[in-house]
N, C-alpha and C positions, 0 to 999 in steps of 0.2 A: 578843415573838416571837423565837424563836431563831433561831440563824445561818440553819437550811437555810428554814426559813418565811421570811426576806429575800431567799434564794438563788432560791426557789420564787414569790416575789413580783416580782422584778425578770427571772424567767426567762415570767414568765407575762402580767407586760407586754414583752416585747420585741415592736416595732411587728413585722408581717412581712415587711417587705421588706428586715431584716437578720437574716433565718433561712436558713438554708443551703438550696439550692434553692427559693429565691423569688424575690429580685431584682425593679425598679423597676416592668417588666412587670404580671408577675402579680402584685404587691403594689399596682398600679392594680384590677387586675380583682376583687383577693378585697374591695380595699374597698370598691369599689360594691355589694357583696354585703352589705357592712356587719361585715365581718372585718377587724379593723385592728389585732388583737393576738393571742401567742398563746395567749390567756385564750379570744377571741371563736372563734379556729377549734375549739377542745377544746369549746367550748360549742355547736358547733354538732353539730346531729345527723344522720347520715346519713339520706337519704328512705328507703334499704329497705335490707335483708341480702340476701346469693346465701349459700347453700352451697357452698361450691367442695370441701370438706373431703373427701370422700368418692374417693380416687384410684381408678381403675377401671383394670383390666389393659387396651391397649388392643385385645384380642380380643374385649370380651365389649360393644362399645359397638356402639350400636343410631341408625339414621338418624334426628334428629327431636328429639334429647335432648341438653340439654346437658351435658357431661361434663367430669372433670379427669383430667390423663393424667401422669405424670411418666417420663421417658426421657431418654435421648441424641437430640442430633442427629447424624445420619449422614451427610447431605446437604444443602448450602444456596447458591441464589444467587437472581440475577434473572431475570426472565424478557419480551424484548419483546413485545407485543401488536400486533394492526395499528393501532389506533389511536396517533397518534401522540404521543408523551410518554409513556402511560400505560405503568407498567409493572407486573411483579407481582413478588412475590418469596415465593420456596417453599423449604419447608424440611421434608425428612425427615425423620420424630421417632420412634426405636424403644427398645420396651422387650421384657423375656422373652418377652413372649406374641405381640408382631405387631409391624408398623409401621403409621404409618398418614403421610398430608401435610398441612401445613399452608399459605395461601397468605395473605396481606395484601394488600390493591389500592392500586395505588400510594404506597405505603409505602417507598422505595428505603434510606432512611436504615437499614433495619432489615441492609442487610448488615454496615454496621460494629456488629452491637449482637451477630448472631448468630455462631459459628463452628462446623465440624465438631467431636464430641467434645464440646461442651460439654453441662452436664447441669439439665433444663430443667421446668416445668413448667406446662405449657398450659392455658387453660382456656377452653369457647366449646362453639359449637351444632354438634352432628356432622350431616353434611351425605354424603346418598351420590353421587359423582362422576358425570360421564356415562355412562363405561365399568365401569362397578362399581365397587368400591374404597370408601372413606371418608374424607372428610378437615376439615378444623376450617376456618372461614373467618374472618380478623380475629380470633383466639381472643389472650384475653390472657396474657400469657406473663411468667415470671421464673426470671431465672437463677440457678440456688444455688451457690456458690462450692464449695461441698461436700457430702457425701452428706449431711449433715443440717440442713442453712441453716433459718434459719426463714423463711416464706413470708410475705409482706405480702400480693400479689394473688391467690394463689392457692392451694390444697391448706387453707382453712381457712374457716371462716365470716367472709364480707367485706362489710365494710362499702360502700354506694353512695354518695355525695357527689353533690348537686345540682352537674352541671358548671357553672362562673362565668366567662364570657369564655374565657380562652385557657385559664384553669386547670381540666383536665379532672378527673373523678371519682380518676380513677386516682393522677394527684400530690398530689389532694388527701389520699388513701387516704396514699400516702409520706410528705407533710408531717405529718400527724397521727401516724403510726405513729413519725416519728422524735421529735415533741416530746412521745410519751408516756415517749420512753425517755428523756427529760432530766428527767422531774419526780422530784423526792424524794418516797420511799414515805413521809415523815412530811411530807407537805402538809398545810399549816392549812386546818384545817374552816370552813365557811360557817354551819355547825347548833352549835345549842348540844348538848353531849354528852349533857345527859338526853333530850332530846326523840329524838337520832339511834338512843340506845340502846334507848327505849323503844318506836318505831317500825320496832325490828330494821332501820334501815338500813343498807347499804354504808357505808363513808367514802367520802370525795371523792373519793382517789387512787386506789380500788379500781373504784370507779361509772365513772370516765373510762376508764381500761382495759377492762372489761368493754363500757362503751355502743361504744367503738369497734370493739376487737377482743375479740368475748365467746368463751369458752371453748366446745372443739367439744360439749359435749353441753348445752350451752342449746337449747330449742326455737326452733326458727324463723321459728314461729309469734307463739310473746308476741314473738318480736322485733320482730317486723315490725305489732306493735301494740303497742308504745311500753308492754308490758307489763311486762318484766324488770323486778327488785331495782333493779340496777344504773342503768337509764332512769328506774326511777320514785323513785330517790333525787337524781335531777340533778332532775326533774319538778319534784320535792318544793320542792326546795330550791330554786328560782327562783318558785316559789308564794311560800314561807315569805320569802323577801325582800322581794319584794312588797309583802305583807300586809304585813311589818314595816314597810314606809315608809309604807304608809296610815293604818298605827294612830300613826304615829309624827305622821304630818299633823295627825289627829285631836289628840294630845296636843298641838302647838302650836296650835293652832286654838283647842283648849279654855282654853290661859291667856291668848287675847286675851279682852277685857273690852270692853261695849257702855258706851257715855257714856254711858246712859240706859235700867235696868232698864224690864221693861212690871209692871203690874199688872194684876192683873181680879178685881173688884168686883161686887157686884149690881148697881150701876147700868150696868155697860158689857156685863153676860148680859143685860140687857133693852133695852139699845140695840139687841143685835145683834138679840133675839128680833121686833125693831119691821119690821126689814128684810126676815126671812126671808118669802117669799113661798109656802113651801107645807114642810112637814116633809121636814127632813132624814134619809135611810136611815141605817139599824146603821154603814155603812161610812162613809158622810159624815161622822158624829159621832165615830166612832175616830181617823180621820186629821183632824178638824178638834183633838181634843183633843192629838193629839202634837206639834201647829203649836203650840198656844195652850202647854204644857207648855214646848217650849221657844223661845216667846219670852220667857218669865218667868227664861229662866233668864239670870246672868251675862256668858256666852259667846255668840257669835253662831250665828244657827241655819245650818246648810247640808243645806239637807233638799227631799229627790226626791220627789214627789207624782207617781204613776203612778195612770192612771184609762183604761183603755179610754173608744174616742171616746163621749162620750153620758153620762158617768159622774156629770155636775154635779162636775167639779175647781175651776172658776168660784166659783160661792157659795160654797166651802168655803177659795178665798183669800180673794176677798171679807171674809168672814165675820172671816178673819185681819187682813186690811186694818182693819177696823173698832176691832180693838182697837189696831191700832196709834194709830190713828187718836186715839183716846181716850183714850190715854198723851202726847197733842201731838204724836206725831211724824207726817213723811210719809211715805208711800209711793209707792212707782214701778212701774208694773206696764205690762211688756213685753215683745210681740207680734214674731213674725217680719212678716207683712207690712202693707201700712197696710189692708188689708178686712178683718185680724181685728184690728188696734187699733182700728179703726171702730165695729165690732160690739163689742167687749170697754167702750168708753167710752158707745154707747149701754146696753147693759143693764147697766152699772154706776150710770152717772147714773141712769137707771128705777129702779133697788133705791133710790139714796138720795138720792131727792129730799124726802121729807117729812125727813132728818137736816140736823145743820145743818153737812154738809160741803161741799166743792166740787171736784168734780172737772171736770180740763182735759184737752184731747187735743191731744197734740204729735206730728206727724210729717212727714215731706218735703215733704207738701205744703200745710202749716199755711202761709198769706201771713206776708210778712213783719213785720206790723203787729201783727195777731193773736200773733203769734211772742213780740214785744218784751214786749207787753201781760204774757203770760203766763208767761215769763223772767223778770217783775218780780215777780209776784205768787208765784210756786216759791220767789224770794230770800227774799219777805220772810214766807213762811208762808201766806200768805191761802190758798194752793190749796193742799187735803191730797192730794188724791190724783192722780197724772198718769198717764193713759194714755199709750201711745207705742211708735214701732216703735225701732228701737237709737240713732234721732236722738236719744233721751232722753239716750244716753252719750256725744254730742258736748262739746266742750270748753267752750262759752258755759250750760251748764243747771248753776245754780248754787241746790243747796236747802239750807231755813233747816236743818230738823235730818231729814234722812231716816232712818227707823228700818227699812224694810220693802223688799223688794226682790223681786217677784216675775215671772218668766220665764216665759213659757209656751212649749213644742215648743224645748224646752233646745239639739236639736243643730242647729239652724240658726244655734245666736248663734254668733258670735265667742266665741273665747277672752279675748281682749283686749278685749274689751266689758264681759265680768263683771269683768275686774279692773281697768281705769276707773272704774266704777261704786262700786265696792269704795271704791276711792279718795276719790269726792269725797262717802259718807257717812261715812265714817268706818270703821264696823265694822258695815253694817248686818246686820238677818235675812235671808238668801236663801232663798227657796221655788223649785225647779226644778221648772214639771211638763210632762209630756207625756203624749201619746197614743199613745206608740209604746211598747207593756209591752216591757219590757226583763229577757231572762230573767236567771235569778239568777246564774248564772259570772258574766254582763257586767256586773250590779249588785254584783257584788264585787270586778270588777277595775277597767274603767269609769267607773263611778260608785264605787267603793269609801269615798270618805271623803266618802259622802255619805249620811243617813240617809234611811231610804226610806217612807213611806208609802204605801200600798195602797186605792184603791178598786173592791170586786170588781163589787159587785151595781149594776145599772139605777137609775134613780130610777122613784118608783109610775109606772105607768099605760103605761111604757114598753114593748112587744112586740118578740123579736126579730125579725130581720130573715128571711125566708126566702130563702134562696141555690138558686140552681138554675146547673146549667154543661150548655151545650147548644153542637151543633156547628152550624156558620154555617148548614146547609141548613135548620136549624128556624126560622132568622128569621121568618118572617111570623108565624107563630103568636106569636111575642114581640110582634110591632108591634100585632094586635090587641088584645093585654091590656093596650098600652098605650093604646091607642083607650078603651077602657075606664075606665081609671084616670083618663083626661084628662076625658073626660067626666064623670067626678062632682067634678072640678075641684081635682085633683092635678096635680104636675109630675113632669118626669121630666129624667135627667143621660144623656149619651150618650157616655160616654168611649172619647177614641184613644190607643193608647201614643204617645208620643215618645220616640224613640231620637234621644241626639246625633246620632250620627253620619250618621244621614238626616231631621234636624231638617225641611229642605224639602221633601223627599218623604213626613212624617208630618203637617207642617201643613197642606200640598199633597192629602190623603187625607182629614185632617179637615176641609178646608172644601169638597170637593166633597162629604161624608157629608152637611154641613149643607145645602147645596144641594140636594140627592137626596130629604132626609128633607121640606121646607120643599114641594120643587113638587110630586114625584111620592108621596109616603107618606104624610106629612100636611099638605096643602094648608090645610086646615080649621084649623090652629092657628098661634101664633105660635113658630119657631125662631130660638134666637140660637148665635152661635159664641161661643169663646172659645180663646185659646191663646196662650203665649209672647209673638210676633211682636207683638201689640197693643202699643200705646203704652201707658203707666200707667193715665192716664188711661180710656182704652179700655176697657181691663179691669174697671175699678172700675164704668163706665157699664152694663157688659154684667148683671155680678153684680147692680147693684143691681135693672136690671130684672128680673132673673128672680128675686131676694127679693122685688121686689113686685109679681110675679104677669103681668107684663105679658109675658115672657117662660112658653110651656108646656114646652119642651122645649131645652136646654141643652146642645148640641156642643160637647166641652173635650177641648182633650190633658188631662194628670196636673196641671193647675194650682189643678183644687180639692181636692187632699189634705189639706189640713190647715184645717180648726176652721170652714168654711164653714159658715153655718148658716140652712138653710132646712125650719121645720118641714113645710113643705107639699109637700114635693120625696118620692113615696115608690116613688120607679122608679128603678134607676141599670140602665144596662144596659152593660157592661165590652165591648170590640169587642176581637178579638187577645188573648181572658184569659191567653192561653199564654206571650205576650210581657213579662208582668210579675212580679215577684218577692211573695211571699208576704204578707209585711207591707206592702207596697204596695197588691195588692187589696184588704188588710183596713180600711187607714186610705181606698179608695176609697168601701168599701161603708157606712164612718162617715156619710158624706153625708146618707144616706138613714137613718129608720127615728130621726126626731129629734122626731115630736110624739106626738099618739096614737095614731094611723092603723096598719094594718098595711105595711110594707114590702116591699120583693121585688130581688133582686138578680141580674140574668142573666149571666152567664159566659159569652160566645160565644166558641167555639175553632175553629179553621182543622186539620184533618188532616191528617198523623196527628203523633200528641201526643207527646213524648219521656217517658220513665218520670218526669223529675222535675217535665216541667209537668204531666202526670197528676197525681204525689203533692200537687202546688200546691192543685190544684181542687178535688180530694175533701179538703182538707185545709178549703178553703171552704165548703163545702157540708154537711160534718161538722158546727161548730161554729164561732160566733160568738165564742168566748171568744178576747180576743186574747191571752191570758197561754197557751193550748197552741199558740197560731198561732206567737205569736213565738219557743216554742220550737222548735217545728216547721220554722221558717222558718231557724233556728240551723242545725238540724242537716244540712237540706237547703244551705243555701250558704254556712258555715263563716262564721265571724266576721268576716272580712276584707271580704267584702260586706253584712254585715245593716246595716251603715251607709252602706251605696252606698260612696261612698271614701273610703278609711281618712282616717280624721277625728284633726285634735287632739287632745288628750289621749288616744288610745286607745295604751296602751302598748306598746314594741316587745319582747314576747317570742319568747326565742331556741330555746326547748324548749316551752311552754307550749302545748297547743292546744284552746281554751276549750270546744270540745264532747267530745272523748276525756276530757279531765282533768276533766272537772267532781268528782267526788269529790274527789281529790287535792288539789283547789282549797278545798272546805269542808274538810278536814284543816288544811289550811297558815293557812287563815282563823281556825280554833279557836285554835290551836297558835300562832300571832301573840298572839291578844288573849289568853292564859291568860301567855303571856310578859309581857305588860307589865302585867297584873295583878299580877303574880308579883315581877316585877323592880324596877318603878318606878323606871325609869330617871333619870334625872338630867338637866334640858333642854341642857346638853350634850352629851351622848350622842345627846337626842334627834334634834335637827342635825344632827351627824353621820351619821345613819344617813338621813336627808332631802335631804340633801346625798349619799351614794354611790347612795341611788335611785333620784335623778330624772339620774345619769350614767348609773346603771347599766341605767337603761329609757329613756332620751332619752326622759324625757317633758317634753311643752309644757306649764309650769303651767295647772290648772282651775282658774277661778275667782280 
């Protein structure tokens, strides 16, 4: 690197609060912002543009509009008001064609900033006075030393800064505009020069300039959608970083080495063929092969199994399990809560009970006898396969050789769970699956160094589900076709939202719904509740009754979202559909529509509906497919929510905004992996560049 590239490195880390016009202050406030250098302020991007650029005579300005005026001031001071303290300060501002006033509300400090004579330029919403007249109110102003000063806030197209504490838009606008003017126009690039050239990019130091102060005949418009050269080479190039640390994961990753290649045989394709209980779909068979592909390989697997709820993702770990299995090693396979490790260890045991393996099921509330028993039998191998909820990655579970490792509903685990795990087999294979499809940006940023397998289609015999979204006054007509359904001896779910925040006034709702439905609606059946507040135990009591029939109808806040499985259950009816988020409903209406039976999903909404819990319902009622849902669900509430809240490992980008950029993002993802195809870097290189990643995105190790 040459001198001015060290000059330009040790100028662009300077923390900020030893930057001229910052200080300890605001240097508190930019970094709760997460601005702690002047690298991170030039990287951050203003929320919008103004046009200020356009100076207007001020004869020709019109009430209602906002305008830039450039003049003398003629006149200026305070002014009392009856109010006490409050004061104003006014200031005549004239140029060739007229004058007009401006006034600040109590602002007093502004007399020592203004004076007579000085020459100025204002900019704000023209407002027409009581008495006729025109005048600017709070308009933002700067003084040019001379007739041709250059303009920071005003007379140009300007930048908006999300205000941060005390540090307003405005100083942010100063701070940035002065450490553009310290960077050296030969700044070391972040892109390698073929790829920058080839993509007609901006350079660095041109893209920073432009993204903050772009020249006045740029459109407004690309600006203000993150459209410009200029924006979509910063875009870029925090993409292409990214991706470079993912693919760079991937290469270490790939030269850890498994104690213990798998094999597969005819004899272990006919063990498994012994187990399967009904033929496997086109899609079960492609992603059961990319499982078996790479546990054969050297390298450990870290591979995403996405399956829409109902998909059979089950048998197709299962299936993987087996061959683990038949290679000697064990496997671990774990559930977020103990009623789907329950289920998960009953229909596993069922599939292999005529094999000659054995499987156990460990969880919180395994007795302690039982615990020991089977803590002995993990050590010494006798148990191949352990069901379990994350008690499995407690510190006392100690297995002979674990080779398999599989997760189900991936983002409720710990982070620090998978890499415990990690730990005490060694290097096993990781299968992540879930039922929450996860669109493709997030499967490449998210999930990025994870490989992804897909299952689209139903298993046979499966129907989808009919969704309907109806407003609370049509209730009854729902209750009878649920009289109906109960009758030919189906069950039905009656879900409440739960909001934190009125966690006691939504349990409070849902157990008088259950009360109401139980004497007055349907007397004639048997109603259970379910929600939060229950004790563990409680809850587990409730579920089981209603999997085994003794329960007809099932009051629940959101506590049976994930992996409940009641084939007989084929009525869910959502109370408040308006109150819930996209892929919430979807992984709701999973519940139902799980055996042969036809299913039916009611949406009741409360009026009137806001445009995006409209787009929610029709988004439901459209189509069952949760891979357009979950896109849909993207677009509608932006990345930052489609995981409820911002979860571990989800990376902190500074420009990047996974629904606008989705292109940009496939570009940077090519343009990574053709780099290290290309390059074949060297594993200390590799390091390196895994090491300024995970500073450079403050991400929590995955995995």
């Amino acid at each position: 690197m040459n001198a001015s590239g060290v000059q330009a490195g040790d100028l662009l880390a300077t923390p900020l609060q030893f930057f001229k016009g910052v200080g300890p202050r605001r240097a508190a406030d930019l970094e709760r912002a997460g601005l702690h250098t002047i690298e991170d302020l030039l990287y951050r991007f203003p929320i919008r543009y103004e046009d200020r650029s356009r100076l207007q005579p001020i004869a020709s300005l019109k009430p209602g509009q906002p305008a830039s005026i450039i003049g003398r001031i003629l006149s200026c001071g305070l002014r009392s008001t009856r109010r006490p303290g409050f004061k104003i300060f006014e200031a005549a501002v004239g140029d060739a064609s007229g004058a007009l006033r401006a006034t600040w509300l109590n602002q007093p400090f502004l007399r020592d900033v203004f004076a007579t004579g000085q020459h100025v330029v204002f900019y704000g919403m023209v407002e027409m006075r009581g008495h006729g007249g025109l005048q600017l109110t709070n308009p933002q102003y700067e003084i040019l030393d001379d007739e041709d000063g250059q303009t920071v806030h005003t007379g140009r197209i300007v930048p908006v800064y999300e205000k941060t504490g005390t540090v307003t838009p405005k100083m942010q606008r100063r701070l940035v505009f002065d450490a553009l003017q310290k960077l050296p126009s030969d700044l070391p690039e972040h892109l390698p020069e073929d790829i920058r050239v080839r993509l007609r990019l901006p350079t660095r130091y041109a893209a920073l300039h432009a993204t903050h102060f772009p020249p006045d005949d740029v459109s407004l418009d690309l600006l203000n959608r993150f459209a410009t050269a200029a924006q979509q080479r910063l875009i870029f190039e925090e993409a292409f970083l990214f991706q470079m640390g993912i693919f760079a994961r991937r290469h270490s990753a790939a030269a850890e080495r498994k104690p213990k290649p798998i094999r597969v045989d005819d004899r272990i394709r006919e063990s498994a063929r012994a187990v399967l209980p009904f033929r496997l779909t086109g899609g079960q068979k492609q992603a059961l092969k990319e499982i078996v592909d790479d546990l054969q390989r050297a390298h450990p697997m870290n591979r995403l199994l996405q399956g829409d709820v109902g998909a059979g993702k089950t048998i197709v770990a299962l299936l993987a399990a087996l061959v683990a299995m038949e290679n000697g090693l064990q496997v671990a396979f774990m559930a977020p809560t103990e009623i789907l490790a329950e289920q998960h260890f009953a229909n596993i045991a069922k599939l292999l009970q005529t094999s000659r393996f054995r499987v156990a099921l460990l969880t919180g509330s395994t007795s302690s006898g039982a615990r020991r028993d089977a803590l002995a039998e993990i050590e010494s191998g006798a148990i191949h396969l352990v069901v379990g909820t994350h008690a499995l990655v407690q510190g006392d579970v100690t297995f002979h050789q674990l080779g398999l490792v599989v997760i189900d509903e991936q983002h409720r685990f710990g982070v620090l769970q998978r890499a415990t795990l990690r730990t005490k087999g060694l290097h096993p294979d990781v299968l992540v699956m879930t039922a929450t499809p996860i669109p493709r940006t997030l499967a490449l940023t998210v999930y990025g160094d994870l490989d992804v397998s897909v299952i689209k289609e139903l298993p046979a015999g499966r129907l989808p589900i009919k969704t309907t979204a109806k407003p609370e006054s049509r209730r009854e007509e729902i209750y009878s076709f649920v009289r109906g359904e109960i009758d030919a001896g189906r069950q039905a779910y009656v879900i409440y939202p739960l909001v934190e925040e009125s966690e006691k006034v939504d349990v409070k709702a849902a157990t008088e719904m259950a009360d109401t439905l139980s004497h007055d609606i349907f007397p004639q059946y048997s109603v259970g509740l379910l929600h939060g507040r229950l004790k563990g135990d409680g809850k587990e009591r409730v579920m089981r009754a209603f999997a085994g029939g003794e329960i007809q109808i099932l009051v629940s806040t959101t506590v049976v979202e994930v992996g409940v499985d009641v084939a007989n259950a084929t009525v869910m009816i959502v109370e408040h559909a308006e109150r819930f988020g996209l892929s919430q409903l979807h992984q709701l209406r999973g519940r139902v529509g799980r055996g042969a039976k036809q299913s039916y999903c009611f949406l009741l909404y409360q009026s009137p509906l806001s445009d995006e819990g409209r787009e929610r319902l029709k988004a439901m009622a459209e189509t069952t497919d949760g891979f357009i849902i979950a896109e849909r669900d993207l677009n509608l509430r932006g990345p930052g929510d489609f995981f409820g809240t911002r979860q571990a490992g989800m990376p902190t980008f500074r420009m990047i905004d996974l629904v606008r950029d989705r292109e940009l993002l496939d570009v940077a993802h090519h343009e990574a992996s053709r780099w290290f195809d290309e390059t074949k870097p060297a594993a200390a290189v590799v390091d390196r560049i895994v090491t300024s990643w995970k500073d450079r995105f403050r991400l929590i190790e995955v995995g």
